[in-house]
C-alpha positions as CSV (number, residue, x, y, z in Angstrom):
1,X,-39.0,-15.1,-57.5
2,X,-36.4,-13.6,-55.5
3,X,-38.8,-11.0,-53.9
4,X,-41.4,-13.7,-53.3
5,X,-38.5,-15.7,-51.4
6,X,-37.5,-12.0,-49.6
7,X,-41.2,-11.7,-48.3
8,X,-41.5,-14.7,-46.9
9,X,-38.6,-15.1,-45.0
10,X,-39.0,-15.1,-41.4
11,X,-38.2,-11.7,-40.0
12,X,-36.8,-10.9,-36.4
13,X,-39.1,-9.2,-33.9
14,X,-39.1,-5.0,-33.4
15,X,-38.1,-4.4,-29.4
16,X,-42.2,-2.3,-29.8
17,X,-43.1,-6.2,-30.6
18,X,-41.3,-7.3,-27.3
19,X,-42.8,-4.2,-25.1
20,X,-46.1,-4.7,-26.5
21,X,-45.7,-8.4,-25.4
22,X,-43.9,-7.0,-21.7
23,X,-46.8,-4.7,-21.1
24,X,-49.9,-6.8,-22.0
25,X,-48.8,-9.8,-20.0
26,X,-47.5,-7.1,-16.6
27,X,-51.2,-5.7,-17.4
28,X,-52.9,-9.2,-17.4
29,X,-51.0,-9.6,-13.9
30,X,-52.4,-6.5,-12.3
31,X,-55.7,-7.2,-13.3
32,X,-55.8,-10.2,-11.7
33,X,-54.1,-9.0,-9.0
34,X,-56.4,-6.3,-8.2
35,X,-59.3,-8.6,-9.1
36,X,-58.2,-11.3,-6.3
37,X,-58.1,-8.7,-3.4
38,X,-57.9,-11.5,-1.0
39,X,-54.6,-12.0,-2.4
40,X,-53.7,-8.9,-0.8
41,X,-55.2,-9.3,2.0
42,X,-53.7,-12.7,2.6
43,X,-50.0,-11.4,1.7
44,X,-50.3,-9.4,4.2
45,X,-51.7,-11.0,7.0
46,X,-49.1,-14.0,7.1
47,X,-46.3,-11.7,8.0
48,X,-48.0,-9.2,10.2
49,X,-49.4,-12.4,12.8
50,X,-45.8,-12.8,12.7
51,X,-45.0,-9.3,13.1
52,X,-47.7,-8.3,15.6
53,X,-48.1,-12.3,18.0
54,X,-44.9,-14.0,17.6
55,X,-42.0,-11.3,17.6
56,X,-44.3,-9.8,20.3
57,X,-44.1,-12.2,22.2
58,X,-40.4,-13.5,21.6
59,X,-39.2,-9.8,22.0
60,X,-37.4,-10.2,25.5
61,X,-36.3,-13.4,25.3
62,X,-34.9,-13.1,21.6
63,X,-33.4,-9.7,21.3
64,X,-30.7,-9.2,18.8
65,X,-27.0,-8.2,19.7
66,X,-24.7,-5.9,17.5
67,X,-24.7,-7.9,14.7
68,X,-23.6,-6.1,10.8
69,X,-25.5,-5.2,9.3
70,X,-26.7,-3.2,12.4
71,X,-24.7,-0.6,14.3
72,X,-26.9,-0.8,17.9
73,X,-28.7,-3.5,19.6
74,X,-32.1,-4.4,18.4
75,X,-35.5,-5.7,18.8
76,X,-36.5,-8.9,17.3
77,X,-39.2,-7.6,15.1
78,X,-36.7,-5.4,13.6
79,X,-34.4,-8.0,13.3
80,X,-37.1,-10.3,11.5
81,X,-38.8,-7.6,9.5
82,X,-36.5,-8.8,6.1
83,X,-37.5,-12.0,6.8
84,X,-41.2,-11.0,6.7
85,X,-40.3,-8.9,3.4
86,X,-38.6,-12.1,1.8
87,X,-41.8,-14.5,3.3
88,X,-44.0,-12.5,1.5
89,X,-42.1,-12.6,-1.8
90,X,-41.8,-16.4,-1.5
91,X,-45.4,-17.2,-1.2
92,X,-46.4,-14.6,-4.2
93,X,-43.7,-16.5,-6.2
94,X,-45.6,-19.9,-5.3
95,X,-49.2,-18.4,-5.9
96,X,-47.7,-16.7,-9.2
97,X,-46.9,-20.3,-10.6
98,X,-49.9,-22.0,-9.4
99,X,-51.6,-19.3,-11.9
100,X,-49.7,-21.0,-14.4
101,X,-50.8,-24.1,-13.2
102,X,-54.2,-23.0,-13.3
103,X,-53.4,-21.3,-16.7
104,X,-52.4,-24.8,-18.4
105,X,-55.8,-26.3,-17.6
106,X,-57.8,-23.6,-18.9
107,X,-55.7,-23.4,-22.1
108,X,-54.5,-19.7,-22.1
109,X,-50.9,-20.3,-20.9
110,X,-50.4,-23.1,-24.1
111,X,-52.0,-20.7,-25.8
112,X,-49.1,-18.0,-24.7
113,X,-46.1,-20.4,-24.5
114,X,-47.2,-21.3,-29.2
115,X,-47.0,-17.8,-29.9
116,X,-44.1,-16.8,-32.0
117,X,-42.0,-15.4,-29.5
118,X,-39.1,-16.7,-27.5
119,X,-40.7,-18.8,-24.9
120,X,-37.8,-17.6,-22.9
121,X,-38.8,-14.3,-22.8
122,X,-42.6,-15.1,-22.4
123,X,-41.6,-17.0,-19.3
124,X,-39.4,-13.6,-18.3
125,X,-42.4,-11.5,-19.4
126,X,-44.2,-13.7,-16.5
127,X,-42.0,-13.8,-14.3
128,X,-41.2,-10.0,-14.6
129,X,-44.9,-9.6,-13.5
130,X,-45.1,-11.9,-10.6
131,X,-42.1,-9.4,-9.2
132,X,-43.8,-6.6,-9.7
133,X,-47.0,-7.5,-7.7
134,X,-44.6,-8.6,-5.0
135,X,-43.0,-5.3,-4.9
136,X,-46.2,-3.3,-4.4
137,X,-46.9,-6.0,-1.7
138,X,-43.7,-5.6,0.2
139,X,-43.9,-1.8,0.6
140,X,-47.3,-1.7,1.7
141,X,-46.2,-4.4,4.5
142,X,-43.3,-1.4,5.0
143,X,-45.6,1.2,5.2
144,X,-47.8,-0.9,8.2
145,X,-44.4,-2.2,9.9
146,X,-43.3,2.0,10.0
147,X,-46.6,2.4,12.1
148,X,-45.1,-0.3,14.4
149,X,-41.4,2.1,15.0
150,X,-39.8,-0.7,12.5
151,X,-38.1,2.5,10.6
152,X,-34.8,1.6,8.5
153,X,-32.9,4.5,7.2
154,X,-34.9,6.7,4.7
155,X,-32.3,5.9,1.9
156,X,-33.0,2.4,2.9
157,X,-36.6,2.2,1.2
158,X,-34.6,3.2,-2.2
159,X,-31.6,0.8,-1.8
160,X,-33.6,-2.1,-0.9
161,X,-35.5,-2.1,-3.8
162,X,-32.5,-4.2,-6.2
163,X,-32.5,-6.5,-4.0
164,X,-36.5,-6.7,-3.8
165,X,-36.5,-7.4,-7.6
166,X,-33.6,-9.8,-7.6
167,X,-34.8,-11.7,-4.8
168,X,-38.5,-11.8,-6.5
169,X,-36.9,-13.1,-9.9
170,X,-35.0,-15.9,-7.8
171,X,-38.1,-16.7,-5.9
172,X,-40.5,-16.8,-9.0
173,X,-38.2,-18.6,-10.9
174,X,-38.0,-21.5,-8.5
175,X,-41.4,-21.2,-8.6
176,X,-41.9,-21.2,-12.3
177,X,-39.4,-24.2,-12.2
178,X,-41.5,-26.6,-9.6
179,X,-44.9,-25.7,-11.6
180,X,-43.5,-27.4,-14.9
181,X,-43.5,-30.5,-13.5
182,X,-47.0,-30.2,-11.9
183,X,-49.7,-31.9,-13.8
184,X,-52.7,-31.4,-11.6
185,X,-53.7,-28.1,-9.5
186,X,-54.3,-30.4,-6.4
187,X,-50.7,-31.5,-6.2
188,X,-49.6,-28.3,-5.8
189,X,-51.0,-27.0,-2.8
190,X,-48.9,-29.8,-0.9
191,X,-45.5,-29.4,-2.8
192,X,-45.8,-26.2,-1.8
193,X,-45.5,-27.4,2.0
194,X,-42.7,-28.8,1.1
195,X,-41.2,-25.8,-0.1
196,X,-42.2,-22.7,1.5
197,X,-42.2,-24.1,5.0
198,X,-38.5,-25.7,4.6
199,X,-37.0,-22.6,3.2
200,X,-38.6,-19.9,5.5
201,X,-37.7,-21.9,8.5
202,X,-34.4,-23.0,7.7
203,X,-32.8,-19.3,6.8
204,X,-32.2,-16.7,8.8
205,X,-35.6,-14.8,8.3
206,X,-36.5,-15.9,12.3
207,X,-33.0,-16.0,14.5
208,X,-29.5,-15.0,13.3
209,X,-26.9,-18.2,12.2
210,X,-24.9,-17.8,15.2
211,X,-27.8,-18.8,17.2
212,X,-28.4,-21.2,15.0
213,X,-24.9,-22.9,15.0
214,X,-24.6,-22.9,18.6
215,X,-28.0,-25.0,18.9
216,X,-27.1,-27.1,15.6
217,X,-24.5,-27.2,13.4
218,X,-25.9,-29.6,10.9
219,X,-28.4,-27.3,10.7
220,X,-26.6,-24.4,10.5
221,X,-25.2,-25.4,7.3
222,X,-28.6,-26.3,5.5
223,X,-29.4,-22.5,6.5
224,X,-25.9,-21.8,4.5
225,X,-26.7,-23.8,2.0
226,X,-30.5,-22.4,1.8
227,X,-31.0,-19.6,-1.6
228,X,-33.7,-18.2,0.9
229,X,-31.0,-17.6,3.8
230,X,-29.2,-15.4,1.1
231,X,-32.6,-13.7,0.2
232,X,-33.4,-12.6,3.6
233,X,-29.5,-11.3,4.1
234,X,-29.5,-9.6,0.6
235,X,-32.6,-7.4,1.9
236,X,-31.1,-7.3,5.0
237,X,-28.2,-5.3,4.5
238,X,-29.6,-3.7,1.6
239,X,-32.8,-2.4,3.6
240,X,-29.9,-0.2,5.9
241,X,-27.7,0.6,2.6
242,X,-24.9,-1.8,2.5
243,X,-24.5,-4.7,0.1
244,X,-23.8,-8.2,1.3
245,X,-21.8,-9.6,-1.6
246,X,-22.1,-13.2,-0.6
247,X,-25.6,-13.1,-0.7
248,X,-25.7,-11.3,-4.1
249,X,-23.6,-13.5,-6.1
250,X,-25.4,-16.7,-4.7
251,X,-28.9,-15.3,-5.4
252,X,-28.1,-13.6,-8.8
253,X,-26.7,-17.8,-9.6
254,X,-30.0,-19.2,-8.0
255,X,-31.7,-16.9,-10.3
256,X,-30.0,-17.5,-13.9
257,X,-30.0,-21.7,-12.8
258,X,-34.1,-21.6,-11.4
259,X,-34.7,-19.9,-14.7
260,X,-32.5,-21.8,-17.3
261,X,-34.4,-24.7,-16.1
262,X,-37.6,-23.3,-16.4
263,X,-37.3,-22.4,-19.9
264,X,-35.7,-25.8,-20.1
265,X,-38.7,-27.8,-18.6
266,X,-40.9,-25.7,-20.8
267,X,-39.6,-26.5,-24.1
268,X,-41.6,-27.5,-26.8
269,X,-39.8,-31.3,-26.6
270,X,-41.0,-32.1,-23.4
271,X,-43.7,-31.3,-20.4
272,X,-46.2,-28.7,-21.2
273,X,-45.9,-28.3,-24.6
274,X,-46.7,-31.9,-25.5
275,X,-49.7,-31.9,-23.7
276,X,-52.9,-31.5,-25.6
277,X,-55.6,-28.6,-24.7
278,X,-57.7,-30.8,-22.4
279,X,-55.0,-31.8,-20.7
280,X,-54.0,-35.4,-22.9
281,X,-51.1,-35.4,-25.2
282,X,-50.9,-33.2,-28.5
């Protein structure tokens, strides 16, 4: 009886369960990732129109004095180049959760979130991915800005890279966070509007604060108060090998409080969970 009741009892799961779990949802990622090649494509294009039209032709009028963390005075496509690196890591985190969107209709991200594993970490797992195809999407906008004489410090291309992966998780997870309460795949094309277009414009990714504050203080402070603000200023620094702590301890927050309430709105209780495999309720 006793070894009867020992066999049965639930049993924890090996960390080779976990990385088998890890690697076959980062693998699902890529494929799709290198399946949609228009994704690419269209990562890329956003911020070099910006790159290659806009700071073009704001170059003159918008050049950047000594400001930290540079040590000489600067172009504006320089300046805005982090900017560019966050934007594109924004709208991959957005795109990355409208999969799960997508996902939830078709039935293969309810049939992920019942498995037996922590829905935390099959969230993470996720959200691990999504980060990972913004990274390869970053440096390849790098390596066409270097082209283009936007060349950071060779150390730089190393030391940005925390702050790449941190930013992505934040970014994701907000993302992550808005899809659980999306029912439909229309509706999320426009609260996305009402996300990405806020956030990018009211940061720091286009014209330094100071500017900012000397045209508008109210809105000065919503850039403060703006997790994206901190993004772009955490690559920033990090891009030329210095570390803006400010930035790091708000985004690191913004990242454990998007995700907390993305495992949250994914519980079993409540949302997705209850919702039946055509889309009713289980």
């Amino acid at each position: 009886m006793s070894s009867i009741t020992t066999r049965d009892a639930p049993r924890g799961f090996s960390l080779q369960e976990y990385m088998t779990c890890l690697t076959g949802i980062v693998w699902r990622e890529g494929l799709r990732f290198l399946h949609q090649r228009e994704r690419f494509v269209s990562a890329l294009v956003r911020p070099l129109v910006w790159l290659f039209i806009f700071a073009a032709g704001f170059r003159q009028v918008l050049g950047i004095s000594i400001i930290p963390p540079y040590e000489t005075y600067i172009l504006y496509e320089v300046y805005i180049a982090p900017g560019l690196m966050a934007m594109i890591q924004l709208f991959n985190g957005m795109q990355s959760s409208l999969s799960m969107v997508y996902d939830r209709e078709m039935g293969n991200m309810r049939t992920l979130l019942v498995s037996p594993l922590p829905r935390g970490f099959l969230l993470f797992c996720k959200l691990l991915a999504g980060t990972a195809v913004s990274l390869l999407q970053v440096y390849a906008f790098l390596l066409i800005a270097w082209f283009w004489d936007i060349t950071p410090p060779p150390s730089g291309y190393l030391t940005v890279l925390p702050a790449l992966i941190l930013s992505g998780l934040m970014l994701g997870s907000l993302g992550m966070l808005i899809s659980s309460g999306i029912k439909q795949l229309e509706n999320f094309a426009g609260v996305m509007n009402f996300v990405i277009f806020p956030m990018f414009f009211a940061s720091s990714a286009l014209y330094p604060l100071w500017r900012v504050q000397e045209g508008s203080p109210y809105l000065y402070y919503l850039c403060v108060a703006n997790p994206f603000t901190h993004a772009v200023e955490l690559i920033r620094f990090a891009l030329y090998g210095q570390i803006n702590w400010i930035s790091l301890a708000v985004v690191a927050a913004c990242t454990i409080v998007f995700m907390i309430g993305a495992i949250l709105a994914y519980d079993p209780s409540r949302g997705l969970a209850r919702r039946g495999p055509a889309g009713g309720e289980g």
